[in-house]
MOPAC internal coordinates of N, CA, C and O (Angstrom, degrees):
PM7 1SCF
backbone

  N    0.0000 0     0.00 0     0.00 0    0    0    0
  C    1.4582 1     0.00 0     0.00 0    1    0    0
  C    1.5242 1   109.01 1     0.00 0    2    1    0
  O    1.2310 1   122.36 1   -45.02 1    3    2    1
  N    1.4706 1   113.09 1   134.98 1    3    2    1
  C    1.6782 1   117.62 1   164.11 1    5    3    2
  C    1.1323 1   112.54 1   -39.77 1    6    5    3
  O    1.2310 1   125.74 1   -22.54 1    7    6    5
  N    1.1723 1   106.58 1   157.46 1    7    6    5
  C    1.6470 1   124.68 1   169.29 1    9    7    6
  C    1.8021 1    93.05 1  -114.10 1   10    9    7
  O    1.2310 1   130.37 1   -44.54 1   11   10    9
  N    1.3143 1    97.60 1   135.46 1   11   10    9
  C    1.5207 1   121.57 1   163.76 1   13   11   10
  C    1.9064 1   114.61 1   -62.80 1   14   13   11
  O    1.2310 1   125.97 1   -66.98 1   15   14   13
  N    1.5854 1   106.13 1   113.02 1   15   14   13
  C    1.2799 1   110.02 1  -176.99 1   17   15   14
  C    1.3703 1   119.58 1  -107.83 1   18   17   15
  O    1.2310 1   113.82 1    11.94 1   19   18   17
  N    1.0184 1   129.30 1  -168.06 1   19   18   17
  C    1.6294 1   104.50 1  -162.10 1   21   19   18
  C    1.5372 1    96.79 1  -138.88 1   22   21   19
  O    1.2310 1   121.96 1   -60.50 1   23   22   21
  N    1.9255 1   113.85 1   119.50 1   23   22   21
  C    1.3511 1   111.27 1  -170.13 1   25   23   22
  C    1.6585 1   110.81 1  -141.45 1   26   25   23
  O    1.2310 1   113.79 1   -27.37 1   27   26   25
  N    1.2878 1   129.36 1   152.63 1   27   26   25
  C    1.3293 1   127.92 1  -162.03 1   29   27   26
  C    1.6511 1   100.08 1   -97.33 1   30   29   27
  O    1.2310 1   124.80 1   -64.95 1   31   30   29
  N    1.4961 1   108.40 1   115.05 1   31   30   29
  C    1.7259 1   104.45 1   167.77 1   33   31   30
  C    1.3108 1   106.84 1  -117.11 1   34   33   31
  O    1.2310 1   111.40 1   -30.79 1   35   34   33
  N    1.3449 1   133.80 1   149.21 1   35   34   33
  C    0.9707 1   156.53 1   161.09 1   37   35   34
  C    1.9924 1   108.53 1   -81.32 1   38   37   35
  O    1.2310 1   124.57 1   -79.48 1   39   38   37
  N    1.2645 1   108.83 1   100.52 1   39   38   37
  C    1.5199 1   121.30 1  -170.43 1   41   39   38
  C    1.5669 1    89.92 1   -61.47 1   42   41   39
  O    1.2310 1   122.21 1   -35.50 1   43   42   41
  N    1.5200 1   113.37 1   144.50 1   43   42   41
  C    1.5807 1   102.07 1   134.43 1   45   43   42
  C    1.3307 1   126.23 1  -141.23 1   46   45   43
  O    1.2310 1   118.57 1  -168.96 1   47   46   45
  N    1.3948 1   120.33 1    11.04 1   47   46   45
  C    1.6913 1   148.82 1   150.60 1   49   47   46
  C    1.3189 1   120.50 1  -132.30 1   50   49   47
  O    1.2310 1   130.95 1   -20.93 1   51   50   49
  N    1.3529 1    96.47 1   159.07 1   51   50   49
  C    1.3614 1   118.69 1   177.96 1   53   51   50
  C    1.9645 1   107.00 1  -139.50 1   54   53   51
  O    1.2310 1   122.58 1   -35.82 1   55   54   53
  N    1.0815 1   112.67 1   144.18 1   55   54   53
  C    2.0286 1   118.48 1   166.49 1   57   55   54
  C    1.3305 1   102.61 1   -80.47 1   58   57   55
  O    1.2310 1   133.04 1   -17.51 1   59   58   57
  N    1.3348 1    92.41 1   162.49 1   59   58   57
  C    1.7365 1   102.22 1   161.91 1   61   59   58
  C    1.2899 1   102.67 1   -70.16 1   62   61   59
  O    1.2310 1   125.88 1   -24.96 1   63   62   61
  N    1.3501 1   106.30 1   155.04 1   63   62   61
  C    1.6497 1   119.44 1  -174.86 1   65   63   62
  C    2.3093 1   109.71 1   -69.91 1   66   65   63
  O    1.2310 1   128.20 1   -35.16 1   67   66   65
  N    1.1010 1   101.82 1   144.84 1   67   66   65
  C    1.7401 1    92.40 1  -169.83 1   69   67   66
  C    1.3131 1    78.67 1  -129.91 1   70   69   67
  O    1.2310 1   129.83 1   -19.34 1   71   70   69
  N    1.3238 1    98.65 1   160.66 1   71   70   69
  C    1.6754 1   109.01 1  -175.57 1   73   71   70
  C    1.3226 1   113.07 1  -124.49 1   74   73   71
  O    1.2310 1   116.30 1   -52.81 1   75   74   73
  N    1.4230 1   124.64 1   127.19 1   75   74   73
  C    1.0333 1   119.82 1  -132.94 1   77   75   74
  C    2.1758 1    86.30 1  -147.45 1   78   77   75
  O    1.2310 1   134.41 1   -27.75 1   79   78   77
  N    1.7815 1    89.73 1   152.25 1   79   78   77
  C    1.6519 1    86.49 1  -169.37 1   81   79   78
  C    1.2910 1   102.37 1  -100.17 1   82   81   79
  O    1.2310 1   116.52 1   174.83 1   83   82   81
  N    1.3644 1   124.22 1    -5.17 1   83   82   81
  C    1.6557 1   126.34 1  -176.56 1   85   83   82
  C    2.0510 1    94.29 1   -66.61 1   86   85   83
  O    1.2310 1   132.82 1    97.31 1   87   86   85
  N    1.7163 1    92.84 1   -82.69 1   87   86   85
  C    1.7101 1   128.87 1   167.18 1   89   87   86
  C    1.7844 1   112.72 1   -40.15 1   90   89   87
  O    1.2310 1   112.43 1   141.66 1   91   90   89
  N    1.1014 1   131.89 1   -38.34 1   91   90   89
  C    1.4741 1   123.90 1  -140.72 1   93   91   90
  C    1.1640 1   120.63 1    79.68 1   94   93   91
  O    1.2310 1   115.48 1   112.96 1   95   94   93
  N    1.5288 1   126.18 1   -67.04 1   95   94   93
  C    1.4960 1   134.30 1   152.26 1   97   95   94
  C    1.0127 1   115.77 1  -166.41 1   98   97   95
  O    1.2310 1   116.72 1   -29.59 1   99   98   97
  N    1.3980 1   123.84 1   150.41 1   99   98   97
  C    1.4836 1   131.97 1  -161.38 1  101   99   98
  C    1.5406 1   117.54 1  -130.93 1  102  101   99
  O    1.2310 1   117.35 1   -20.89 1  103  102  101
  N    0.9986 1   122.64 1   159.11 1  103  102  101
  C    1.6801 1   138.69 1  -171.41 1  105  103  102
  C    1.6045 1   102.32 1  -129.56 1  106  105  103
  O    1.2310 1   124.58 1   -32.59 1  107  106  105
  N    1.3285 1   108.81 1   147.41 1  107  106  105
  C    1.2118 1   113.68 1  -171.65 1  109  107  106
  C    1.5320 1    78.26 1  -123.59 1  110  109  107
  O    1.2310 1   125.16 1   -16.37 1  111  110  109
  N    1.4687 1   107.70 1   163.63 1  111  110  109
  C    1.5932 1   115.75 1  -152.25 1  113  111  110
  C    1.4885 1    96.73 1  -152.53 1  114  113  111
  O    1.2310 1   117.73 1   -71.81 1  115  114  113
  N    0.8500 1   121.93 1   108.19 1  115  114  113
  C    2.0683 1   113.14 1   163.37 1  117  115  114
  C    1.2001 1   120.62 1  -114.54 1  118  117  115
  O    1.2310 1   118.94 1   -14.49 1  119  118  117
  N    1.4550 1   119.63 1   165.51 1  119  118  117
  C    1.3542 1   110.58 1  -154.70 1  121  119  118
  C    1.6353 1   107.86 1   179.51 1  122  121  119
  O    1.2310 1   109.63 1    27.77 1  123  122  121
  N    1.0459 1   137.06 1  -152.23 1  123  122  121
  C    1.4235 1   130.63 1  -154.27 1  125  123  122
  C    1.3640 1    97.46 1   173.99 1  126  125  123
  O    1.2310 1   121.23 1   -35.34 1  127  126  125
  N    1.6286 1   115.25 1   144.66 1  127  126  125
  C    1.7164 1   105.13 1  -151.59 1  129  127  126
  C    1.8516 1    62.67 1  -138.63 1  130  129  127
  O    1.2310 1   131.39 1   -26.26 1  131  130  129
  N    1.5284 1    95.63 1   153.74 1  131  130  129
  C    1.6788 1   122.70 1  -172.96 1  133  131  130
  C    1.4703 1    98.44 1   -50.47 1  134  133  131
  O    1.2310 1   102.67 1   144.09 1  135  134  133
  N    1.5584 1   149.36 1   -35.91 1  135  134  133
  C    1.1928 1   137.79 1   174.21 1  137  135  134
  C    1.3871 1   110.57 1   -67.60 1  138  137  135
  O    1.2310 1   116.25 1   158.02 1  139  138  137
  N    1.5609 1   124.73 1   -21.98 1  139  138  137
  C    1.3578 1   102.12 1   174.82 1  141  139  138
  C    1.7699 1   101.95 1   128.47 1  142  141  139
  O    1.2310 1   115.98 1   145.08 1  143  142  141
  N    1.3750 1   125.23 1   -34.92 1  143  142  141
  C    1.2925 1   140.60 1   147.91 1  145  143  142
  C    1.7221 1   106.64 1   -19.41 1  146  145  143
  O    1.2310 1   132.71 1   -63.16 1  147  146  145
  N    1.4952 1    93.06 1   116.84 1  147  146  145
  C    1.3302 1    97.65 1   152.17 1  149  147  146
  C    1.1185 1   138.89 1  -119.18 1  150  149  147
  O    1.2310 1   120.15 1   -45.60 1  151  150  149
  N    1.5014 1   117.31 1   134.40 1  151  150  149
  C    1.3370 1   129.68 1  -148.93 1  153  151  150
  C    1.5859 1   137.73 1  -118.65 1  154  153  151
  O    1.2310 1   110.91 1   -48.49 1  155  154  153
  N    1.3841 1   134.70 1   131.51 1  155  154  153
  C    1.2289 1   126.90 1  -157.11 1  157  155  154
  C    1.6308 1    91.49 1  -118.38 1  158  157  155
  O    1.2310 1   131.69 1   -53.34 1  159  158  157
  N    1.8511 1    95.03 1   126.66 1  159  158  157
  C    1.7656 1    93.50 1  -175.02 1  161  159  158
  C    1.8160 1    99.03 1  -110.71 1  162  161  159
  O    1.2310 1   120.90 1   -78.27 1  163  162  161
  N    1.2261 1   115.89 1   101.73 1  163  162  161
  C    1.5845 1   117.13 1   177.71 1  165  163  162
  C    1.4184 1   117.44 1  -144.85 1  166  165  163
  O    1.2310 1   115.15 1   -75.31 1  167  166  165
  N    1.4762 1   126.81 1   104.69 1  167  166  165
  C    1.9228 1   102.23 1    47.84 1  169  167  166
  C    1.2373 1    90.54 1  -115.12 1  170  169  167
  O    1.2310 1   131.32 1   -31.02 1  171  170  169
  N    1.5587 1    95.76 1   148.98 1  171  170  169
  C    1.7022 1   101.52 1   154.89 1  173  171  170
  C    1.4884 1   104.72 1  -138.18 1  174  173  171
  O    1.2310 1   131.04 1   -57.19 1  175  174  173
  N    1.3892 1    96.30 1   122.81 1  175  174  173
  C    1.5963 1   108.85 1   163.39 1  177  175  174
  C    2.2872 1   119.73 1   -66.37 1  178  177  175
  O    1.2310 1   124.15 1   -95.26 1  179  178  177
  N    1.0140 1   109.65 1    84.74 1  179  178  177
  C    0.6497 1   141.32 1  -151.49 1  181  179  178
  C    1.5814 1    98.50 1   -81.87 1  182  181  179
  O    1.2310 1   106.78 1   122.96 1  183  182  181
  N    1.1880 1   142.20 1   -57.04 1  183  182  181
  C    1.3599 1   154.28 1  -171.06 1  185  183  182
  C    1.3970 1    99.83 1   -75.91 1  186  185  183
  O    1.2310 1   118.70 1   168.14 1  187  186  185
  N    1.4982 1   120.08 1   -11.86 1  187  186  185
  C    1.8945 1   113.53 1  -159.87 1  189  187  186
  C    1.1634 1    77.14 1  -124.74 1  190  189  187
  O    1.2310 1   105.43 1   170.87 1  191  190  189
  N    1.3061 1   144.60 1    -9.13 1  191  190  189
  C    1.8294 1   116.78 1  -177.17 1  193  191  190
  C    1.7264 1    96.24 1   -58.25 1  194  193  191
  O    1.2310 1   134.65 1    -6.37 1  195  194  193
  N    1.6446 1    89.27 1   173.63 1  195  194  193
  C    1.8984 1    87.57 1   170.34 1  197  195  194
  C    1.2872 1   102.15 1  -105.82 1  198  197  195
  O    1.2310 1   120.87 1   -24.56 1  199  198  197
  N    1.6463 1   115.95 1   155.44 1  199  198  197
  C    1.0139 1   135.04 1  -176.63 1  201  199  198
  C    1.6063 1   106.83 1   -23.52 1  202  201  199
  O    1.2310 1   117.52 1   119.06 1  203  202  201
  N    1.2950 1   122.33 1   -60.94 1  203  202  201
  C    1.5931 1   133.24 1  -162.34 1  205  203  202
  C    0.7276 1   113.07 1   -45.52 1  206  205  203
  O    1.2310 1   114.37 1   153.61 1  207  206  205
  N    1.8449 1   128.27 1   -26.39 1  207  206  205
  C    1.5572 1   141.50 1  -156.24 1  209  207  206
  C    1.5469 1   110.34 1  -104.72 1  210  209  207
  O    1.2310 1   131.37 1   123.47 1  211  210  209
  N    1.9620 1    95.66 1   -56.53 1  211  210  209
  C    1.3318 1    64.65 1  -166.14 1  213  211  210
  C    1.8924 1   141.80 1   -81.80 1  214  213  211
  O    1.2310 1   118.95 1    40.39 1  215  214  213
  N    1.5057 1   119.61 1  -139.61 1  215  214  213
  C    1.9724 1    94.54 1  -154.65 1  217  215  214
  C    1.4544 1    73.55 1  -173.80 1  218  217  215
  O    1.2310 1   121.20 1   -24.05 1  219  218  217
  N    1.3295 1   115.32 1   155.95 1  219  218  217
  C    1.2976 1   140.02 1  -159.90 1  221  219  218
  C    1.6066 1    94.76 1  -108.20 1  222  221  219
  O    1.2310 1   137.74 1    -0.35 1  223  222  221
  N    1.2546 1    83.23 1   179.65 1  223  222  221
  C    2.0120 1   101.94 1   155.63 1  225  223  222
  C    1.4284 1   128.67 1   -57.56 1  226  225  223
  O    1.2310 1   102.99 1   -42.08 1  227  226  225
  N    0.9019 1   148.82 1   137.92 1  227  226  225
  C    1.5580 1   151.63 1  -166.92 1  229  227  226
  C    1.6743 1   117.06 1    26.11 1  230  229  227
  O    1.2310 1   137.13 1  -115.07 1  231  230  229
  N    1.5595 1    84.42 1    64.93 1  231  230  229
  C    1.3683 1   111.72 1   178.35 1  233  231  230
  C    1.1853 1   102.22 1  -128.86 1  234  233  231
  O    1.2310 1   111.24 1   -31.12 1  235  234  233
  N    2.0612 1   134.09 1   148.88 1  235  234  233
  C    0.6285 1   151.63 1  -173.99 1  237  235  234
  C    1.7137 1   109.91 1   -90.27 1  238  237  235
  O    1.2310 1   118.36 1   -86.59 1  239  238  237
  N    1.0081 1   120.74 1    93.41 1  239  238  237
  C    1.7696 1   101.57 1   172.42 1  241  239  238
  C    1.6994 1   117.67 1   -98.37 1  242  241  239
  O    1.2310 1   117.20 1    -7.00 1  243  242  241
  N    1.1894 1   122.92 1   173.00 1  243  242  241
  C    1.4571 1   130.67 1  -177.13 1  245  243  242
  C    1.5975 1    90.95 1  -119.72 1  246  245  243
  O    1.2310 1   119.26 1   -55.11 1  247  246  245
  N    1.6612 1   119.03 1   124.89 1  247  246  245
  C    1.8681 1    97.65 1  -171.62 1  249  247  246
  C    1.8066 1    69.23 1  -149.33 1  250  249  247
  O    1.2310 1   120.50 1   -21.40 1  251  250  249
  N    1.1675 1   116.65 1   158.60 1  251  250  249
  C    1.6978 1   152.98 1   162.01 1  253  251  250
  C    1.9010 1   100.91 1   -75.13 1  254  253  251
  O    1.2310 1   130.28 1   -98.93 1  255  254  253
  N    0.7557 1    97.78 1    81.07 1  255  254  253
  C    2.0130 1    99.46 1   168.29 1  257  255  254
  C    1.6433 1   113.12 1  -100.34 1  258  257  255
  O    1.2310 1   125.49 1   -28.11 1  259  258  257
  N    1.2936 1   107.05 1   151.89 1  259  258  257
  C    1.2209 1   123.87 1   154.65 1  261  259  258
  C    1.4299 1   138.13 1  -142.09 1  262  261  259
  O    1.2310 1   120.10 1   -43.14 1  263  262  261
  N    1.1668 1   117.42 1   136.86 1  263  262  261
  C    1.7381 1    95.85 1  -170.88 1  265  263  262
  C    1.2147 1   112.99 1   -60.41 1  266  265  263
  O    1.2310 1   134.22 1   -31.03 1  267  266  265
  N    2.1745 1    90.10 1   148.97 1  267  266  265
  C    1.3716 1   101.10 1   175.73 1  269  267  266
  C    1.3291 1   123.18 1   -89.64 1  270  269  267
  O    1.2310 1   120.20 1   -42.68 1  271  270  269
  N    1.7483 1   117.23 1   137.32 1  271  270  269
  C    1.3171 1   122.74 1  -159.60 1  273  271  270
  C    1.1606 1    96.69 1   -91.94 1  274  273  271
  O    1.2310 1   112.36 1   172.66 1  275  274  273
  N    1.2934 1   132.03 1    -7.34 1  275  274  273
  C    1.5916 1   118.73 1  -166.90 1  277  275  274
  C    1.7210 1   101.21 1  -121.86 1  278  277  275
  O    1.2310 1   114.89 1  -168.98 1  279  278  277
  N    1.2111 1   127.28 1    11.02 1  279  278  277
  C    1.4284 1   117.73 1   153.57 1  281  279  278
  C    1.9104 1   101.06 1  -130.13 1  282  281  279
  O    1.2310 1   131.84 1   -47.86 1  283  282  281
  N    1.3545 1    94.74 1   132.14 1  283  282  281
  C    1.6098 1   103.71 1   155.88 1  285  283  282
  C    2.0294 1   148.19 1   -32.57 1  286  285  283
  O    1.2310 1   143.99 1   128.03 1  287  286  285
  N    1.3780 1    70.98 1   -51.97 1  287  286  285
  C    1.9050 1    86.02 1   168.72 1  289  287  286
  C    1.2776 1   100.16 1   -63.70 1  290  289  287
  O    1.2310 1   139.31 1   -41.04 1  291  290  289
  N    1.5457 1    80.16 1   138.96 1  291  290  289
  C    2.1773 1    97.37 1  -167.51 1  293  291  290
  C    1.9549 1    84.87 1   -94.92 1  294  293  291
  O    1.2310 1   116.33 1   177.59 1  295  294  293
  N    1.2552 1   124.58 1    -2.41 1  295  294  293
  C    1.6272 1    97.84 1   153.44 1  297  295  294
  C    1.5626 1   132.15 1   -64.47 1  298  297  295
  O    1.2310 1   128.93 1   146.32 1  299  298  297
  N    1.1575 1   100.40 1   -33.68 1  299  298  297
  C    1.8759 1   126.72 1  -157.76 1  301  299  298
  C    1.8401 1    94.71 1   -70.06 1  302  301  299
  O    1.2310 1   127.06 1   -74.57 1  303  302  301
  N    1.6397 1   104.02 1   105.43 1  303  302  301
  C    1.9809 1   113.25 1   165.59 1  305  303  302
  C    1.4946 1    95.13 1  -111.04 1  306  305  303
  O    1.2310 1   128.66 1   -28.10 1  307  306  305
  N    1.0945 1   100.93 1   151.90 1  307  306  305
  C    1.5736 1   118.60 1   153.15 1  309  307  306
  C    1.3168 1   109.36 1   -87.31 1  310  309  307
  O    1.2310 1   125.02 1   -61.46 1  311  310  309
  N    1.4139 1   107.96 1   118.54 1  311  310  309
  C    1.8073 1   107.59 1   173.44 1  313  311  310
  C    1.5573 1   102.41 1   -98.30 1  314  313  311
  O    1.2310 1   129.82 1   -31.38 1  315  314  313
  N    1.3298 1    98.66 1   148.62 1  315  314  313
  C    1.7250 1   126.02 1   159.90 1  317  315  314
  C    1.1431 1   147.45 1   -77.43 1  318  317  315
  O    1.2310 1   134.44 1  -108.32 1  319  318  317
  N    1.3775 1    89.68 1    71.68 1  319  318  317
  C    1.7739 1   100.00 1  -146.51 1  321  319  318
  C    1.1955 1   123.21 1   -34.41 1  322  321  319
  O    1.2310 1   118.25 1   135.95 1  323  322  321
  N    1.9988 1   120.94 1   -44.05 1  323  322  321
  C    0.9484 1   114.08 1  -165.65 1  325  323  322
  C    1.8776 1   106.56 1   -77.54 1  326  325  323
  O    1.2310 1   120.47 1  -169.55 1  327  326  325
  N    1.1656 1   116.71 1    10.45 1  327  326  325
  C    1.5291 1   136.06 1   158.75 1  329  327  326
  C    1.9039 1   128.06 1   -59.02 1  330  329  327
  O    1.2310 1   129.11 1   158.55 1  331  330  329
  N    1.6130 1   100.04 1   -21.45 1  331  330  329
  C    1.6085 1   113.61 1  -167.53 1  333  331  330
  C    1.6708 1   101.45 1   -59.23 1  334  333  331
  O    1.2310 1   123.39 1   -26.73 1  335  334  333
  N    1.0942 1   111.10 1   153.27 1  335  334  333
  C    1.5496 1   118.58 1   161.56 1  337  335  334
  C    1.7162 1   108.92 1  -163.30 1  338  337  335
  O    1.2310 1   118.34 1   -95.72 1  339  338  337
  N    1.1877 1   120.77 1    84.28 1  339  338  337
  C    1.2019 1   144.00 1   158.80 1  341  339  338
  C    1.6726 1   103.97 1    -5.04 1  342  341  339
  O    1.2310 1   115.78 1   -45.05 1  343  342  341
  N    1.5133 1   125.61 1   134.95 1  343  342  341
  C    1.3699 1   114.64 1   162.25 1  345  343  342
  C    1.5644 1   103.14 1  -146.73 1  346  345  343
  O    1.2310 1   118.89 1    42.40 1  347  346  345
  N    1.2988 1   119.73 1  -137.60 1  347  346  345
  C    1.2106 1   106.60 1  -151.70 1  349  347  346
  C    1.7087 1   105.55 1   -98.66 1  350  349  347
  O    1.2310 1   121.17 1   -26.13 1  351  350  349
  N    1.4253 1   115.37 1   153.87 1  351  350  349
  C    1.3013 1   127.29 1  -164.27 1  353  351  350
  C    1.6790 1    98.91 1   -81.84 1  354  353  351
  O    1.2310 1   114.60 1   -34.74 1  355  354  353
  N    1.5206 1   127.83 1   145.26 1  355  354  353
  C    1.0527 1   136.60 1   155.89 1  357  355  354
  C    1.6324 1   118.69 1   -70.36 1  358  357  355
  O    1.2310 1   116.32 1   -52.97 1  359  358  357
  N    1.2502 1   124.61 1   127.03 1  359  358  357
  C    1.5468 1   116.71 1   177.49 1  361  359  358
  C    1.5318 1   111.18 1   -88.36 1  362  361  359
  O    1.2310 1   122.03 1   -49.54 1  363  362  361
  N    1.3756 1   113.72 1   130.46 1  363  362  361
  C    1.3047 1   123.53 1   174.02 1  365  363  362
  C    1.3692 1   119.19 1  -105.83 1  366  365  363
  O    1.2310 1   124.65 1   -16.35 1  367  366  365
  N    1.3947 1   108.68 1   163.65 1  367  366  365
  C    1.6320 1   109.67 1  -172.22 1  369  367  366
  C    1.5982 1   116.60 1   -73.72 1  370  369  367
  O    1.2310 1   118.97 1   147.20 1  371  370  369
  N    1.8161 1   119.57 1   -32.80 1  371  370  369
  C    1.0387 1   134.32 1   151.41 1  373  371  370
  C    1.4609 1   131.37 1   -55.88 1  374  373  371
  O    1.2310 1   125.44 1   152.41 1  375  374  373
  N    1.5729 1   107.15 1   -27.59 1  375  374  373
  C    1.5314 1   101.00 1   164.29 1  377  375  374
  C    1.3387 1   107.80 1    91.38 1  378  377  375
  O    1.2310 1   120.11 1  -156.60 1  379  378  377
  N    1.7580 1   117.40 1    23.40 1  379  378  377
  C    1.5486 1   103.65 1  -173.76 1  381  379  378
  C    1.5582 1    96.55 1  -122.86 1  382  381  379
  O    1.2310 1   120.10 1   180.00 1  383  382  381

């Protein structure tokens, strides 16, 4: 099994939260890592992170991923949640 490595994505969606009996409920997360990679971060329990962690839309996070073995698409990591570290927000022209 992978080991979880540690890489900077810049979020720029998130799903509505689905509730799920494996997870509790999960968020699917996409995003784009500083080389240019685009990236699908699932599952993330998203409503249970603690305040400190979690990070909006066109926000930069630092998260522990590894590929996911149980879906195909070479986007799809499993992030480590307790791995998040919030950084700095991108400014948009819309303001969101």
């Amino acid at each position: 099994m992978s080991e979880y490595v540690n890489h900077r994505v810049l979020i720029f969606g998130k799903t509505y939260p689905e509730p799920s009996t494996k997870y509790l409920e999960t968020v699917c997360t996409g995003g784009i890592t500083e080389d240019g990679r685009l990236i699908r971060l699932y599952p993330l329990s998203f409503r249970y992170l603690h305040e400190q962690v979690k990070f909006t839309k066109w926000q930069w996070i630092e998260v522990g991923l590894k590929k996911a073995t149980d879906d195909p698409r070479p986007e799809s990591f499993r992030p480590d949640e307790t791995t998040i570290k919030p950084g700095a927000k991108v400014e948009t022209k819309r303001g969101d």
